[in-house]
mmJSON file of the N, C-alpha and C atoms, coordinates in Angstrom:
{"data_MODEL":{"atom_site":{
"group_PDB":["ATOM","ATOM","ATOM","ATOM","ATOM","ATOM","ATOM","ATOM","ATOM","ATOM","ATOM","ATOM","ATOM","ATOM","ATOM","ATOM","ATOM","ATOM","ATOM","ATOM","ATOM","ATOM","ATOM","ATOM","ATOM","ATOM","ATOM","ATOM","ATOM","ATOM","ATOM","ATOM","ATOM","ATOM","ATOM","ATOM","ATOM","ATOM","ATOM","ATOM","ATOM","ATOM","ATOM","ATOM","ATOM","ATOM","ATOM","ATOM","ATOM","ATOM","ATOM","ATOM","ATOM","ATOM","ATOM","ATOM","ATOM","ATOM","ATOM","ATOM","ATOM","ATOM","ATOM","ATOM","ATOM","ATOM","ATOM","ATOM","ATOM","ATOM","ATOM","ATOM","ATOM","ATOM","ATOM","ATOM","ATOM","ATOM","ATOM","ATOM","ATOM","ATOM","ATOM","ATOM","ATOM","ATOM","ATOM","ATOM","ATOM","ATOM","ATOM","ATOM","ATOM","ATOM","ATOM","ATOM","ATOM","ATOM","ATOM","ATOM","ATOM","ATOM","ATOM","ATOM","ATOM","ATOM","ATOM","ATOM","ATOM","ATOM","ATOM","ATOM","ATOM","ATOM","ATOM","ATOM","ATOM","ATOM","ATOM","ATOM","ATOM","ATOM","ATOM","ATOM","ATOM","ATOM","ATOM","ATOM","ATOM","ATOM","ATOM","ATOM","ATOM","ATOM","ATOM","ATOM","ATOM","ATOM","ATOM","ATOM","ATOM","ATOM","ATOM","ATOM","ATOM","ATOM","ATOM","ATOM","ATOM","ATOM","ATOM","ATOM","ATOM","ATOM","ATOM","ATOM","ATOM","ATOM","ATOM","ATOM","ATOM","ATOM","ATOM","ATOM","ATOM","ATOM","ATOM","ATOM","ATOM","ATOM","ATOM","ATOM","ATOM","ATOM","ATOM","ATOM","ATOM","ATOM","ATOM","ATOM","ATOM","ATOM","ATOM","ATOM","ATOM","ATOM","ATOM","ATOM","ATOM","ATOM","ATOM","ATOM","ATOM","ATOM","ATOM","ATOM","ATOM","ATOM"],
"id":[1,2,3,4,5,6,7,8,9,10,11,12,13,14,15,16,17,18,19,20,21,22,23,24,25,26,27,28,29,30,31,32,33,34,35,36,37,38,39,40,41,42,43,44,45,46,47,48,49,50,51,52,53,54,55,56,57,58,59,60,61,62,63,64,65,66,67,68,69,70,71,72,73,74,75,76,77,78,79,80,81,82,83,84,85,86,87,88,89,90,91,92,93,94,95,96,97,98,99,100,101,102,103,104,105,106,107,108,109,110,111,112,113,114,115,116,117,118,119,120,121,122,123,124,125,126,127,128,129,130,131,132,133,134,135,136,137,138,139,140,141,142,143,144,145,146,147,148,149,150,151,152,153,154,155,156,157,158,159,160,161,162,163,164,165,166,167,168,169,170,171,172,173,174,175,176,177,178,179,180,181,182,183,184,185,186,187,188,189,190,191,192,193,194,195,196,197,198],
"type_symbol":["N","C","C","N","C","C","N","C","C","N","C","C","N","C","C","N","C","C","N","C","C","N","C","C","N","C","C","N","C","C","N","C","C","N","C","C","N","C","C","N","C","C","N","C","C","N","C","C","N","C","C","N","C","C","N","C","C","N","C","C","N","C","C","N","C","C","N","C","C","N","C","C","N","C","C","N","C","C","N","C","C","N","C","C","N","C","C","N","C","C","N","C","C","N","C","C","N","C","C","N","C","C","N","C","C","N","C","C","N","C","C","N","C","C","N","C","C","N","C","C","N","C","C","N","C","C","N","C","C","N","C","C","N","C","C","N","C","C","N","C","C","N","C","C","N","C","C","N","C","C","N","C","C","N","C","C","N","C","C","N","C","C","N","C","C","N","C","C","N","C","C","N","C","C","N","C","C","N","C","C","N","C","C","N","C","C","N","C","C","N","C","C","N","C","C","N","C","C"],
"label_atom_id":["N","CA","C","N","CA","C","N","CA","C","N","CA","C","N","CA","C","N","CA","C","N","CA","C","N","CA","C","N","CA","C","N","CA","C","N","CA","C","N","CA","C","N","CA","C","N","CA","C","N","CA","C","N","CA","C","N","CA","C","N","CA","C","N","CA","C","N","CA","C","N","CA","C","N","CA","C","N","CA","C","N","CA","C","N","CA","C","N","CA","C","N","CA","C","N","CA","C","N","CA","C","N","CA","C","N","CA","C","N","CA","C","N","CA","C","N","CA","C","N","CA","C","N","CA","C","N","CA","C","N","CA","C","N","CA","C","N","CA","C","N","CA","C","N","CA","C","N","CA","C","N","CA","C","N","CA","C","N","CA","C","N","CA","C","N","CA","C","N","CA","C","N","CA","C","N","CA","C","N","CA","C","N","CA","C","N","CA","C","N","CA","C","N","CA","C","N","CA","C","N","CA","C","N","CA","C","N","CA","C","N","CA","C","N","CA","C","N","CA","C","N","CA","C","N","CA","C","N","CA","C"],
"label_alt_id":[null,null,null,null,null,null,null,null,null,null,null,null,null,null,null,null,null,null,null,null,null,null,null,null,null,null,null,null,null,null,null,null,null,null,null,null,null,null,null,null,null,null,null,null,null,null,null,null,null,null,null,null,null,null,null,null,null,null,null,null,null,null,null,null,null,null,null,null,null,null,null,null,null,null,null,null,null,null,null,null,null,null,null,null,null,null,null,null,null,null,null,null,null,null,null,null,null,null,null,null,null,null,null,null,null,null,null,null,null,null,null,null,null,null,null,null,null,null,null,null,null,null,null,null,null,null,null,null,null,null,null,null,null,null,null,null,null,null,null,null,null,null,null,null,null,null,null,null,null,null,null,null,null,null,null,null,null,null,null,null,null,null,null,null,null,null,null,null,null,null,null,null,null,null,null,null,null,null,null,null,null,null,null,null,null,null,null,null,null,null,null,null,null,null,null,null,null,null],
"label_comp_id":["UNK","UNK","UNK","UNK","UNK","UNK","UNK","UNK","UNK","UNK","UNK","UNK","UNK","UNK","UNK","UNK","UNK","UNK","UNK","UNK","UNK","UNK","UNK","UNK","UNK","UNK","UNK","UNK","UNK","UNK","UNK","UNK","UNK","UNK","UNK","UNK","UNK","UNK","UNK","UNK","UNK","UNK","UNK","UNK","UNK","UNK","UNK","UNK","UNK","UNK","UNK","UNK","UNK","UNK","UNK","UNK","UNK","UNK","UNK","UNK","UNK","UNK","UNK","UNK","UNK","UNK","UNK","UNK","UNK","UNK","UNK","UNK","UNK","UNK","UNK","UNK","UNK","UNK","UNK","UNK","UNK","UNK","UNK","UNK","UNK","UNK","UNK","UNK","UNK","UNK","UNK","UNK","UNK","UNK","UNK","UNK","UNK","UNK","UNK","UNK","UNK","UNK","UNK","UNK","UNK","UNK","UNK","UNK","UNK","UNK","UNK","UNK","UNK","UNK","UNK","UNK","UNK","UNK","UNK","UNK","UNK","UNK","UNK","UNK","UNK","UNK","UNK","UNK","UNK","UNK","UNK","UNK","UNK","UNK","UNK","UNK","UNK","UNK","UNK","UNK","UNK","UNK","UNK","UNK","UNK","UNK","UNK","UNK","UNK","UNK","UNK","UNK","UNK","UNK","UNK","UNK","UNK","UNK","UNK","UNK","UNK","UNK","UNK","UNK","UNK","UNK","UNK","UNK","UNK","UNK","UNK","UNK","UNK","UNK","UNK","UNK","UNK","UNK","UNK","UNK","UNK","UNK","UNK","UNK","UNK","UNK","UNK","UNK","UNK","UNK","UNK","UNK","UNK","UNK","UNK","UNK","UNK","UNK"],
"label_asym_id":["A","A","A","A","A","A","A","A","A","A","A","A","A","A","A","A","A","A","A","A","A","A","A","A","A","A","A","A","A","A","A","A","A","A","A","A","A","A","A","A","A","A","A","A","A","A","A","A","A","A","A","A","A","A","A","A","A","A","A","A","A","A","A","A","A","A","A","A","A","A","A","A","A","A","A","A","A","A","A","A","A","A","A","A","A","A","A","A","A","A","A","A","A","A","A","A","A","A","A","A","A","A","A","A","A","A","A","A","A","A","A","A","A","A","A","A","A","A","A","A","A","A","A","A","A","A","A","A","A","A","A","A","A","A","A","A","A","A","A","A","A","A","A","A","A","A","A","A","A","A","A","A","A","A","A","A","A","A","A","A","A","A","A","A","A","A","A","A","A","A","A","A","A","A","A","A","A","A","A","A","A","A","A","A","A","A","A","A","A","A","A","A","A","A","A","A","A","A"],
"label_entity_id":["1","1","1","1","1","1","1","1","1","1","1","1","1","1","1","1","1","1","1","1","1","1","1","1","1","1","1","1","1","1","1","1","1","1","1","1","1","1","1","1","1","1","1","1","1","1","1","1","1","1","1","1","1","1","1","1","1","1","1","1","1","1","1","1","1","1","1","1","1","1","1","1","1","1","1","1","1","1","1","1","1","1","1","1","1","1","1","1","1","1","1","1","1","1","1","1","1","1","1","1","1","1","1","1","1","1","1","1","1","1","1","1","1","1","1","1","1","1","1","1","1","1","1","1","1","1","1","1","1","1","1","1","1","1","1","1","1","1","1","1","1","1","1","1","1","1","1","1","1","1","1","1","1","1","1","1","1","1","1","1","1","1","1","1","1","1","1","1","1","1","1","1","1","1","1","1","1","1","1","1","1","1","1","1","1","1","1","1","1","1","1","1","1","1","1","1","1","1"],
"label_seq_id":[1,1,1,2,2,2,3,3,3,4,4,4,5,5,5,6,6,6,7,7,7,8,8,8,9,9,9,10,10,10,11,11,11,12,12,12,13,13,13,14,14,14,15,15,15,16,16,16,17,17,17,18,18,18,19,19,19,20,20,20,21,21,21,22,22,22,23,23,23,24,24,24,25,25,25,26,26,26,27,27,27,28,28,28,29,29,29,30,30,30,31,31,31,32,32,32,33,33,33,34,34,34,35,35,35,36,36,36,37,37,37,38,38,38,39,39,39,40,40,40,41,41,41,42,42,42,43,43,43,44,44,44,45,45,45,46,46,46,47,47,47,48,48,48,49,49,49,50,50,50,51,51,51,52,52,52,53,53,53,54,54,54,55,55,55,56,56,56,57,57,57,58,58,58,59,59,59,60,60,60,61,61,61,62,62,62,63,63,63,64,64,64,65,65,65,66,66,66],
"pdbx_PDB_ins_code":[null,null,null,null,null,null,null,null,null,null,null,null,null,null,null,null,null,null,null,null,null,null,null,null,null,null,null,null,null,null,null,null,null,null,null,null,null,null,null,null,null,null,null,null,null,null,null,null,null,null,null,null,null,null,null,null,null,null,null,null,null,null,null,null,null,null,null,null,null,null,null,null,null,null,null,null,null,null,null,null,null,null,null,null,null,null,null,null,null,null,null,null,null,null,null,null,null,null,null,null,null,null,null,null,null,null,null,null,null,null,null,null,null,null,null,null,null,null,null,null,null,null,null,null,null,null,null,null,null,null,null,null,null,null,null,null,null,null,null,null,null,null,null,null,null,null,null,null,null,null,null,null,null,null,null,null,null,null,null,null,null,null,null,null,null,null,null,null,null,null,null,null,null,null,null,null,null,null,null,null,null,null,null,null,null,null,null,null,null,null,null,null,null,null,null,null,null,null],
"Cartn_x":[39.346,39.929,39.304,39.02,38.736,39.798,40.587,41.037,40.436,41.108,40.22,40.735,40.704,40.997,42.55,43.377,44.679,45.506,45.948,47.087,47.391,46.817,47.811,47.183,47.67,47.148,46.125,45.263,43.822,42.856,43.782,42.857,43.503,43.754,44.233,42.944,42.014,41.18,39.5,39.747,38.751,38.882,38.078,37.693,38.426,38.898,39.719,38.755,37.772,37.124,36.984,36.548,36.339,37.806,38.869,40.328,40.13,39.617,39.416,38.355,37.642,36.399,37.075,38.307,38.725,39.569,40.184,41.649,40.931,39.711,39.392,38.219,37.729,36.85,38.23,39.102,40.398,41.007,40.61,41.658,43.238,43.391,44.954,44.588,45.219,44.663,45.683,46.702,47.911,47.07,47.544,47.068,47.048,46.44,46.607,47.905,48.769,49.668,49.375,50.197,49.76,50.509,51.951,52.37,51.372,50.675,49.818,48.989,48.81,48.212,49.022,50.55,51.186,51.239,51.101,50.868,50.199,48.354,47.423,47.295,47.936,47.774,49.004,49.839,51.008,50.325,49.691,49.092,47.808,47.25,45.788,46.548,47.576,48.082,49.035,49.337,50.291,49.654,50.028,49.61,49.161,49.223,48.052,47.001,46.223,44.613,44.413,45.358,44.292,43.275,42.752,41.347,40.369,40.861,40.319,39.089,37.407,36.528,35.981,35.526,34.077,34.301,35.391,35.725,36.094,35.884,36.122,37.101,38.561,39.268,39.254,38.997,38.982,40.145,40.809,42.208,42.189,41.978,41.332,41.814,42.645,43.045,42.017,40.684,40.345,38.767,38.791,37.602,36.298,35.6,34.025,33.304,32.487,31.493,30.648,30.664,29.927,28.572],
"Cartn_y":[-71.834,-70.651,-69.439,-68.446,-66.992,-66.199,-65.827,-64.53,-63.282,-62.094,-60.578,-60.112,-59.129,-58.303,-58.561,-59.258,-59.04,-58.485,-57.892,-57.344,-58.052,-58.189,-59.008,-58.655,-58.803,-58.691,-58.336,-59.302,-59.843,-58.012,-58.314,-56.491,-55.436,-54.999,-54.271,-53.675,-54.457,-54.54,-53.934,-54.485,-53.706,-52.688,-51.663,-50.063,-49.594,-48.575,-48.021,-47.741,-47.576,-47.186,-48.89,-49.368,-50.855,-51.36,-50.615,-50.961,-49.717,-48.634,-47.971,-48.201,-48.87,-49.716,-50.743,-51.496,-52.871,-52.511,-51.226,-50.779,-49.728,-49.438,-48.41,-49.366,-50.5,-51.747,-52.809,-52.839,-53.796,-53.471,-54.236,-54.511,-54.031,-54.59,-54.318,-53.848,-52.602,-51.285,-51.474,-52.269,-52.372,-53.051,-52.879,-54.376,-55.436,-56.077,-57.377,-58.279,-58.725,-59.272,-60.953,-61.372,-62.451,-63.399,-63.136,-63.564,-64.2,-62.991,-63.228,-64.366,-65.068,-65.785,-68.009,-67.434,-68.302,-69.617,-68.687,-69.614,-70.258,-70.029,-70.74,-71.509,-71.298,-72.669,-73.852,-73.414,-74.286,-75.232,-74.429,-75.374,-76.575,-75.874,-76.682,-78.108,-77.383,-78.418,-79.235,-79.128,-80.184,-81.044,-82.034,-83.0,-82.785,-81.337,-80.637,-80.587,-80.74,-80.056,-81.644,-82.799,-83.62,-84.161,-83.751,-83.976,-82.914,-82.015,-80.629,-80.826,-80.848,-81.326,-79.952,-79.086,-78.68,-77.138,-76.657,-75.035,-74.419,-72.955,-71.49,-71.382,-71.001,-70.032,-68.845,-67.924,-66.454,-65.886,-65.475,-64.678,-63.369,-62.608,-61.256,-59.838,-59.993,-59.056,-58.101,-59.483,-58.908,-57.967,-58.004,-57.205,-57.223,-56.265,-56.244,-55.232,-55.508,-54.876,-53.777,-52.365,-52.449,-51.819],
"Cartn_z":[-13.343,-12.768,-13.449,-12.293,-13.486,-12.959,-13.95,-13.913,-13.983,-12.837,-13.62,-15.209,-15.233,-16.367,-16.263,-16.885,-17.484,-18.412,-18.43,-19.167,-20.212,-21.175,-22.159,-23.489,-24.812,-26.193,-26.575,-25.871,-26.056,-25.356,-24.028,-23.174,-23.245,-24.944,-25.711,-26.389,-26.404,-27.31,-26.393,-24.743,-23.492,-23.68,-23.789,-23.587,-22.453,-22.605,-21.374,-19.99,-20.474,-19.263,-18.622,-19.391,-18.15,-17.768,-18.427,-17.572,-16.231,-16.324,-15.632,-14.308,-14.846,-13.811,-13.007,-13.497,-12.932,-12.021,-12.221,-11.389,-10.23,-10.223,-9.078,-8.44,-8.654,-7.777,-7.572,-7.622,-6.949,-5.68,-4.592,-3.609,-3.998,-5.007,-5.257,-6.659,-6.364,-7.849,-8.652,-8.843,-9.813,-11.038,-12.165,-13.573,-13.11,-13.226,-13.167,-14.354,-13.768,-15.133,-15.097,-16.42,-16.734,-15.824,-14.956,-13.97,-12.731,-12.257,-11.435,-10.965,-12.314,-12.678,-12.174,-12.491,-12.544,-11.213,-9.799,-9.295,-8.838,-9.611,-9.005,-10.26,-11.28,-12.45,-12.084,-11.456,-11.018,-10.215,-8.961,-7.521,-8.293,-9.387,-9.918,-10.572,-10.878,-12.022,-11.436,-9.867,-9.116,-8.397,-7.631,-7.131,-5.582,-4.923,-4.613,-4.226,-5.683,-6.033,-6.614,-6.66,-7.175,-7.054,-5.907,-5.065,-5.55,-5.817,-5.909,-7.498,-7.199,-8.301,-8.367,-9.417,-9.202,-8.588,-8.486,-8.179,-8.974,-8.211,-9.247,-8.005,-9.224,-8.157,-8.979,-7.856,-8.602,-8.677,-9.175,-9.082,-9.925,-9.139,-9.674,-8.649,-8.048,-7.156,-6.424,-5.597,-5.375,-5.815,-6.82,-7.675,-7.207,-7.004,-6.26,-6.965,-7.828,-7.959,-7.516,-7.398,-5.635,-6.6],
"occupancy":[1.0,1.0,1.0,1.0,1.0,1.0,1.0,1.0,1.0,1.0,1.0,1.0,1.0,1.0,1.0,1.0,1.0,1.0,1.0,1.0,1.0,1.0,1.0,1.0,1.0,1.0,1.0,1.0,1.0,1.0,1.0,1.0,1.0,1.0,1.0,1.0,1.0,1.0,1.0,1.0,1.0,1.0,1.0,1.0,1.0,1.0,1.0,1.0,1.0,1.0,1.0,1.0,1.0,1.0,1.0,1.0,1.0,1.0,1.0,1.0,1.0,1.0,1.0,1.0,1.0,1.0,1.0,1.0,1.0,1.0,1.0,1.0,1.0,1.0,1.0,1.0,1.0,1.0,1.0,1.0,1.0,1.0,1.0,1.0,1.0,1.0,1.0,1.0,1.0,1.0,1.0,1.0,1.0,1.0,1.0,1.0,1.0,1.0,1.0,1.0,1.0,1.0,1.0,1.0,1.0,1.0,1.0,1.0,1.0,1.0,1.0,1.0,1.0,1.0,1.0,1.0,1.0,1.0,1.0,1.0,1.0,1.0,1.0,1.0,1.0,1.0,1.0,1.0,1.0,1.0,1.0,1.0,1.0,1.0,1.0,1.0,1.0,1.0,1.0,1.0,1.0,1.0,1.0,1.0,1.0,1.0,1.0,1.0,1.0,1.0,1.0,1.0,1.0,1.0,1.0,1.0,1.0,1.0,1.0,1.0,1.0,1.0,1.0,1.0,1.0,1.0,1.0,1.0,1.0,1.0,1.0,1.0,1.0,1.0,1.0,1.0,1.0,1.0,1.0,1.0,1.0,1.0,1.0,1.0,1.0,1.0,1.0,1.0,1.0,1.0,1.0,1.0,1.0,1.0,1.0,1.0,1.0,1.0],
"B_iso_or_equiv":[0.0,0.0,0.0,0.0,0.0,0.0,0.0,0.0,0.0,0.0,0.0,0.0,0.0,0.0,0.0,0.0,0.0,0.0,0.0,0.0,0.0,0.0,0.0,0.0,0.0,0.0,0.0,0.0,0.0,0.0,0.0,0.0,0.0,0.0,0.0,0.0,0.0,0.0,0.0,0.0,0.0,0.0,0.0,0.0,0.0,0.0,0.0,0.0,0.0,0.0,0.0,0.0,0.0,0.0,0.0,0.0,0.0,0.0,0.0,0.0,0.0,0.0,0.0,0.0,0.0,0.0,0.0,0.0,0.0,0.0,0.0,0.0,0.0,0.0,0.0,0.0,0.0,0.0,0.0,0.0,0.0,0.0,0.0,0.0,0.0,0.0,0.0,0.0,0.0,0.0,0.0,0.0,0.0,0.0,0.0,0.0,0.0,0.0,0.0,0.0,0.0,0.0,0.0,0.0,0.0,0.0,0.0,0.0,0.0,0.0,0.0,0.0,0.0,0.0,0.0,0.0,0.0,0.0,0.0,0.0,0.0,0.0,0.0,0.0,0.0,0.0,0.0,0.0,0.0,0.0,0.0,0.0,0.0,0.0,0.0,0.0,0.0,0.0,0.0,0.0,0.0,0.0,0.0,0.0,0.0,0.0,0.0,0.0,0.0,0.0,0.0,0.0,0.0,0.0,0.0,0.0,0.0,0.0,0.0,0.0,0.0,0.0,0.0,0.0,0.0,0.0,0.0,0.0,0.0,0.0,0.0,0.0,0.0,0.0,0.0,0.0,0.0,0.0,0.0,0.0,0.0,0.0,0.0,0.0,0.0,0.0,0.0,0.0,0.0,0.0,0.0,0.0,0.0,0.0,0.0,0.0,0.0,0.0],
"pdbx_formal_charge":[null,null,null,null,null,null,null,null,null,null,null,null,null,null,null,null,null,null,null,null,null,null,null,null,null,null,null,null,null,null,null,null,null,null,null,null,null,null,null,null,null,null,null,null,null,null,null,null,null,null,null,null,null,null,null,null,null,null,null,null,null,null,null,null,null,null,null,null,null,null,null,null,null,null,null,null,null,null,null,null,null,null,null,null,null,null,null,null,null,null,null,null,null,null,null,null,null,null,null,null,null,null,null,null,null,null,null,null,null,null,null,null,null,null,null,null,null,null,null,null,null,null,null,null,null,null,null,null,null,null,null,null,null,null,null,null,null,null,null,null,null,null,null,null,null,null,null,null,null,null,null,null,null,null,null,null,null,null,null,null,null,null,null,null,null,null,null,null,null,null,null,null,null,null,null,null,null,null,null,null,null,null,null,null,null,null,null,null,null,null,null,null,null,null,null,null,null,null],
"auth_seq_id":[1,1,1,2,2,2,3,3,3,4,4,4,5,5,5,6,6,6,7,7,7,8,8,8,9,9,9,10,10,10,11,11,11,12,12,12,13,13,13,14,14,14,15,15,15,16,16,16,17,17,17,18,18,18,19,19,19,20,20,20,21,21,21,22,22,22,23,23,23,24,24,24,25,25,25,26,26,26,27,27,27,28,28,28,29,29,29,30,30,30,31,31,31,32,32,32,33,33,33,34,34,34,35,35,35,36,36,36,37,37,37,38,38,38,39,39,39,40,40,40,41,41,41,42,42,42,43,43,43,44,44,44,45,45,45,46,46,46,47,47,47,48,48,48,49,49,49,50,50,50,51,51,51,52,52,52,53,53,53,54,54,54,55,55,55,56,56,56,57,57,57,58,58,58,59,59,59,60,60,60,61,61,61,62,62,62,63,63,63,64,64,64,65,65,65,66,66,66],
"auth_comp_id":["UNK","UNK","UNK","UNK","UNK","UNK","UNK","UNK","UNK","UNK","UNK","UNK","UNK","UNK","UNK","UNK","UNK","UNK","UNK","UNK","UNK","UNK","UNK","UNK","UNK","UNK","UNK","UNK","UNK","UNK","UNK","UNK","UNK","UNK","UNK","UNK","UNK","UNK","UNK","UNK","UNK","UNK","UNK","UNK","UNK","UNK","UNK","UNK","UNK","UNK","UNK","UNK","UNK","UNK","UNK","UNK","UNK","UNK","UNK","UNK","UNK","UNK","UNK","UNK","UNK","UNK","UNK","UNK","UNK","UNK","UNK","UNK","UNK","UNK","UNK","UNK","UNK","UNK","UNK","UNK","UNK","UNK","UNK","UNK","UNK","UNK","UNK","UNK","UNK","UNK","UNK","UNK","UNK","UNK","UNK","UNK","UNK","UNK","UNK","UNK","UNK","UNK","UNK","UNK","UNK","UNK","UNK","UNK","UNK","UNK","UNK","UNK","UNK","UNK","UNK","UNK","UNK","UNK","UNK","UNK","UNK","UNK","UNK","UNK","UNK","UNK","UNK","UNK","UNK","UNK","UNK","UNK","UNK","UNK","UNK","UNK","UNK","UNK","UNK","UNK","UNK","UNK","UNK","UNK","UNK","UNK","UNK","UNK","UNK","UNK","UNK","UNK","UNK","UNK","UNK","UNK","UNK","UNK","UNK","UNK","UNK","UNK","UNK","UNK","UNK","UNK","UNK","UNK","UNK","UNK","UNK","UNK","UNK","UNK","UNK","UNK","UNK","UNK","UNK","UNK","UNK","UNK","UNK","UNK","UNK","UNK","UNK","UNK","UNK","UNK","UNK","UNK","UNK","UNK","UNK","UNK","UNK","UNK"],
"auth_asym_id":["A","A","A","A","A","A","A","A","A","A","A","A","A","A","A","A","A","A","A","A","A","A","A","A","A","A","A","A","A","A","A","A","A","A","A","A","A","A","A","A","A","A","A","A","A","A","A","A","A","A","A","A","A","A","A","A","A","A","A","A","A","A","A","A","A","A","A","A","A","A","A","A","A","A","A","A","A","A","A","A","A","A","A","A","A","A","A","A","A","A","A","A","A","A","A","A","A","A","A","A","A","A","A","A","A","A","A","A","A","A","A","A","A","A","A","A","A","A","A","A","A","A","A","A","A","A","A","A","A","A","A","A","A","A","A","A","A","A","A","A","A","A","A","A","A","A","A","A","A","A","A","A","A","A","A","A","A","A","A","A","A","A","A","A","A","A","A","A","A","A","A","A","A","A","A","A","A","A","A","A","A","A","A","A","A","A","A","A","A","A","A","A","A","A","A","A","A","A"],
"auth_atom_id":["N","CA","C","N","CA","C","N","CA","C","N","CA","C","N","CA","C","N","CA","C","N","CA","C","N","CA","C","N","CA","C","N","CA","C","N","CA","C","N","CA","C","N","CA","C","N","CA","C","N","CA","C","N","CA","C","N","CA","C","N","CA","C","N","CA","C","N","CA","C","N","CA","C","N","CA","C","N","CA","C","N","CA","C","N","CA","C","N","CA","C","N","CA","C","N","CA","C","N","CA","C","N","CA","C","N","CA","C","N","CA","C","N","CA","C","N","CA","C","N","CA","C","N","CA","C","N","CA","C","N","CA","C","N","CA","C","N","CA","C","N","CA","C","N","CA","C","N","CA","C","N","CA","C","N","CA","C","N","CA","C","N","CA","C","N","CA","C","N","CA","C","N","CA","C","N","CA","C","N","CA","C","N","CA","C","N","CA","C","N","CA","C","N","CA","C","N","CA","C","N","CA","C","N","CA","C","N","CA","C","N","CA","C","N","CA","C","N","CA","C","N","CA","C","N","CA","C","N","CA","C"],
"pdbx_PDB_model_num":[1,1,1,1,1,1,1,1,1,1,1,1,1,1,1,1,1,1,1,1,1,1,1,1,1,1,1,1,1,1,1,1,1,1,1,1,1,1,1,1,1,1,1,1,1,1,1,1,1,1,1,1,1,1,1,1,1,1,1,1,1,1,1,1,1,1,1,1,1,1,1,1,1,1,1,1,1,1,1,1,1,1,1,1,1,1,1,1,1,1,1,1,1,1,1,1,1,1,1,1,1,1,1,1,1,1,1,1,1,1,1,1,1,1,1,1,1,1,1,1,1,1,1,1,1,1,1,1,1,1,1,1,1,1,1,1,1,1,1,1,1,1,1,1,1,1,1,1,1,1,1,1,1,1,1,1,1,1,1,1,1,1,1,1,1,1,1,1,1,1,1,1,1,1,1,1,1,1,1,1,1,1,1,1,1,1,1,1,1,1,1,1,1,1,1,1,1,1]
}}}
């Protein structure tokens, strides 16, 4: 799984401007929280995805480079 830029302890420590870069290239311009996150580790980790080999899920609200 990749997450975007999250909110948490750790992206305390990202430069404001690349929090500033992540929130104006997002589909959905809110933070990303660590919630966000919760229900594509639930679906990976249920019986689901047990077929599921060899993917990126992106969960990133979105995020594009341009």
């Amino acid at each position: 799984m990749s997450p975007g830029l999250t909110e948490s302890e750790s992206a305390q420590h990202v430069p404001g401007h690349r929090h500033e870069l992540y929130r104006l290239n997002r589909a959905l311009t809110r933070p990303q929280q660590p919630a966000d996150l919760v229900g594509a580790v639930s679906f990976l980790m249920g019986d689901e995805a047990s077929y599921i080999t060899g993917q990126e899920l992106v969960v990133n609200g979105g995020f594009v480079l341009h």
